[in-house]
C-alpha positions in Angstrom: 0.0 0.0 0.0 1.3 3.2 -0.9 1.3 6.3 1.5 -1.5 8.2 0.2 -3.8 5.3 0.3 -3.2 4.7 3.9 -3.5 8.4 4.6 -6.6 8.0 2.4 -8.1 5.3 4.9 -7.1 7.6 7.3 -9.0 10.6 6.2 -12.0 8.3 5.8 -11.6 6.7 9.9 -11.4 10.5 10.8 -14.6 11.4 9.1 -16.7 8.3 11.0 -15.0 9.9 14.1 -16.1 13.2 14.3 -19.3 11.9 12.3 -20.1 10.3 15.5 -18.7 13.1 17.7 -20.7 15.8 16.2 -24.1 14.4 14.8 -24.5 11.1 16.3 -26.3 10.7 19.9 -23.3 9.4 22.7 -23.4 6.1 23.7 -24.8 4.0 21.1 -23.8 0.7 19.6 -23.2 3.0 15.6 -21.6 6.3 18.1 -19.3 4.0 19.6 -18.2 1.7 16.6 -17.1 5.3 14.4 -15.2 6.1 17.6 -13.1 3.6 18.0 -12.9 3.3 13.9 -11.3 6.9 14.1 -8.7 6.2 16.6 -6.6 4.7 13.7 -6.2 8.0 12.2 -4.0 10.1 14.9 -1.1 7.5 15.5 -1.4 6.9 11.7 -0.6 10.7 11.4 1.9 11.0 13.7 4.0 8.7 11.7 3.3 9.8 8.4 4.7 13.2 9.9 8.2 11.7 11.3 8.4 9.9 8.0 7.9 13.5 6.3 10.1 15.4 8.9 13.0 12.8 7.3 11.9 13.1 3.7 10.7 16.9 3.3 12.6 18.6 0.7 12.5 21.8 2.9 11.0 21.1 7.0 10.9 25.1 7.2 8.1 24.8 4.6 6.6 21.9 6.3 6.5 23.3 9.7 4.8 26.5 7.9 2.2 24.5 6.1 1.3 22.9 9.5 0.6 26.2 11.1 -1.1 27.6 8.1 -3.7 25.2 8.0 -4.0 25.0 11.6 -4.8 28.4 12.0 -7.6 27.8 9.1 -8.8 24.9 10.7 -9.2 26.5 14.5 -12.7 28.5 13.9 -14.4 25.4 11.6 -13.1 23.0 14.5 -14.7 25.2 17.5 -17.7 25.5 15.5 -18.4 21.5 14.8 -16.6 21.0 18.1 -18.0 23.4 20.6 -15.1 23.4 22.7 -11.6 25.7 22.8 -9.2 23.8 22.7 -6.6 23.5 19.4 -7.4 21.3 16.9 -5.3 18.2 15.4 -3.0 20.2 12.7 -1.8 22.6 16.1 -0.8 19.2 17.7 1.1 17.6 14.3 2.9 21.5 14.5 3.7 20.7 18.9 4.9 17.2 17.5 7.2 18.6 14.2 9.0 21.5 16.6 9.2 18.5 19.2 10.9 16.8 16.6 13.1 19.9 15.7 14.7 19.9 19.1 15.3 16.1 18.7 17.4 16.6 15.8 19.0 19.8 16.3 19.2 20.0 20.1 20.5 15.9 20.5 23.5 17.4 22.6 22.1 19.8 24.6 20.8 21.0 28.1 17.7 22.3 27.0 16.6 19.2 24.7 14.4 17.8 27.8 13.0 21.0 29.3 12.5 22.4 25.9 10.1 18.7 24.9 8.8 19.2 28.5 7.5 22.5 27.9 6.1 21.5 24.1 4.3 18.4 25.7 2.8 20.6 28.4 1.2 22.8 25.6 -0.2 20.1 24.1 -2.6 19.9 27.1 -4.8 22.1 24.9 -5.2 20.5 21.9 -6.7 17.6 20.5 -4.7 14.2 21.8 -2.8 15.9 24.2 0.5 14.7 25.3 -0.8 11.0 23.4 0.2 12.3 19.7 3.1 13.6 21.2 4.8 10.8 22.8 3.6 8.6 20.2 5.8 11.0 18.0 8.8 10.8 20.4 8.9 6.8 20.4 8.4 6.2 16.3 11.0 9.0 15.9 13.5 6.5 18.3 12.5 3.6 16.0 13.0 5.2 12.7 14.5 2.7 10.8 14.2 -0.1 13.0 11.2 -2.5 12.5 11.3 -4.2 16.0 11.7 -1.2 17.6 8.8 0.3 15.6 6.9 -2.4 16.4 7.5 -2.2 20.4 6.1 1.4 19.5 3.3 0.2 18.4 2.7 -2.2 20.9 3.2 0.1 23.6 1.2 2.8 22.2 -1.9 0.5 21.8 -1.5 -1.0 25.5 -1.5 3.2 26.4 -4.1 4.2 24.7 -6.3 1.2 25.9 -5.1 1.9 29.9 -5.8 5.5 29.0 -9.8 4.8 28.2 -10.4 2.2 30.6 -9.8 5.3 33.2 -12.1 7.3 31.2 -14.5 4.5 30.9 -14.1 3.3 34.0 -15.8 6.8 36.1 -19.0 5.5 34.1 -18.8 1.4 33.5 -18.5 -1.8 35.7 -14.9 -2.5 35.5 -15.6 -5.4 32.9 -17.4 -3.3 30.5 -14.6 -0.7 30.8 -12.4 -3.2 30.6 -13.9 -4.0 27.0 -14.4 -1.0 25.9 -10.8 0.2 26.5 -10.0 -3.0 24.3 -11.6 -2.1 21.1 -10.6 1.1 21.6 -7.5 0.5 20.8 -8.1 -1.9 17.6 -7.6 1.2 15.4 -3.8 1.9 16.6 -3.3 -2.2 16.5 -4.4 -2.0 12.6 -2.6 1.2 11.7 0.5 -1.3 13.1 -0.3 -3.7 11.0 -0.7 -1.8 7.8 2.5 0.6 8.8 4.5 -2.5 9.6 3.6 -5.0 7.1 1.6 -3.9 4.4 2.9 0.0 3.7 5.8 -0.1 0.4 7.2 3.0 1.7 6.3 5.1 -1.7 3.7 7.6 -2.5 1.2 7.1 -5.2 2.4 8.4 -8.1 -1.1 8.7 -9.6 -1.6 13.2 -8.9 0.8 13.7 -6.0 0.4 17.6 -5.5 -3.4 16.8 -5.6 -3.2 14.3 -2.9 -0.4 16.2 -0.8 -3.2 19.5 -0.6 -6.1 17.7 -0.3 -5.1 16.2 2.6 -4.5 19.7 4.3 -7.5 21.4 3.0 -9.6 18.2 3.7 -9.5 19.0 7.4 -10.8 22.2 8.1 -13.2 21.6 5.0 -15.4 18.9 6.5 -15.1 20.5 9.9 -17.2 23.3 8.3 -19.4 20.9 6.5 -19.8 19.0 9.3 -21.0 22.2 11.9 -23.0 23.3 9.3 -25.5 20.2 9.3 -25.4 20.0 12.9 -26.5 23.9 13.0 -29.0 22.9 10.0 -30.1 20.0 12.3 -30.5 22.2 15.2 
């Protein structure tokens, strides 16, 4: 599979997710299937963008990119969202400077407080502190499949402990247990295609077409996606 058509599928599981998040009522058996579906797309990210920081022709342009279409994105995401905090593009920009200071800082004082402080920000965006580390831990295993895969592996197990706390304020401890499970199936298949099924090449079918529709994709269905629930309203 190339890269686009796993950041396809990606797009797609992030769509079901905030399908569910902004139009669907909580807690049903449809509500809680798109959930979990859409946890595939944020570790899924996170890699893609520690596989770009390495093959970016220019990372100054990439880093701007990011904070461009963050900024676009902030208003459509409060609006579908109805909540301040930053949106995903502000935490892949928290996760490309974290990144930065890994490569440019590797010798230095300030490397840890200076990742501290970026993680701390994160707080106040979408998967706080989770994108993130899960950045930190595929950038140590670039290059090394078993290491990458112990990435994986651990970021699944995190994210599953993470919900079963969430889950567990609400649920008998079985039910969170389960739950917390399949919550984590989307970052155990984004493993699996990453790891196994992924060529390492782009499609080479409209590159530039694919490269901005997956930035302009995001605040775009944001928008869409407040304006039904407004319409619905």
């Amino acid at each position: 599979m190339t890269r686009d058509t796993i950041k396809y599928i990606a797009i797609f599981t992030m769509l079901l997710n905030h399908i569910a998040n902004v139009l669907l009522p909580e807690n049903t058996i449809l509500w809680e299937v798109f959930i979990d579906i859409g946890y595939f797309t944020a570790i899924t990210m996170c890699y893609f963008l520690v596989e770009g920081f390495y093959y970016t022709h220019s990372r100054r342009k990439y880093g701007e990119r990011l904070l461009i279409f963050a900024g676009i994105s902030q208003v459509p995401y409060m609006m579908a969202f109805d909540f301040s905090q930053l949106n995903m593009i502000f935490t892949l920009f928290i996760c490309f400077m974290i990144l930065v200071i890994q490569d440019k800082m590797m010798a230095s004082k300030w490397r840890i407080p200076f990742t501290l402080i970026l993680l701390v920000l994160s707080i106040y965006s979408d998967w706080a502190i989770l994108a993130p580390v899960f950045t930190i831990w595929f950038h140590a295993a670039w290059g090394n499949r078993k290491k990458m895969v112990q990435a994986y592996g651990i970021g699944a197990v995190l994210f599953a402990a993470f919900n079963y706390a969430s889950y567990a304020e609400t649920l008998p401890a079985a039910q969170a247990l389960l739950h917390a499970i399949f919550s984590a199936a989307g970052i155990v298949v984004s493993g699996i295609i990453i790891i196994c099924f992924y060529n390492g090449k782009k499609s080479e079918k409209a590159p530039k077409f694919s490269k901005w529709f997956f930035y302009i994709f995001y605040p775009a269905h944001l928008l869409i996606l407040s304006l039904i629930k407004m319409w619905i309203v």
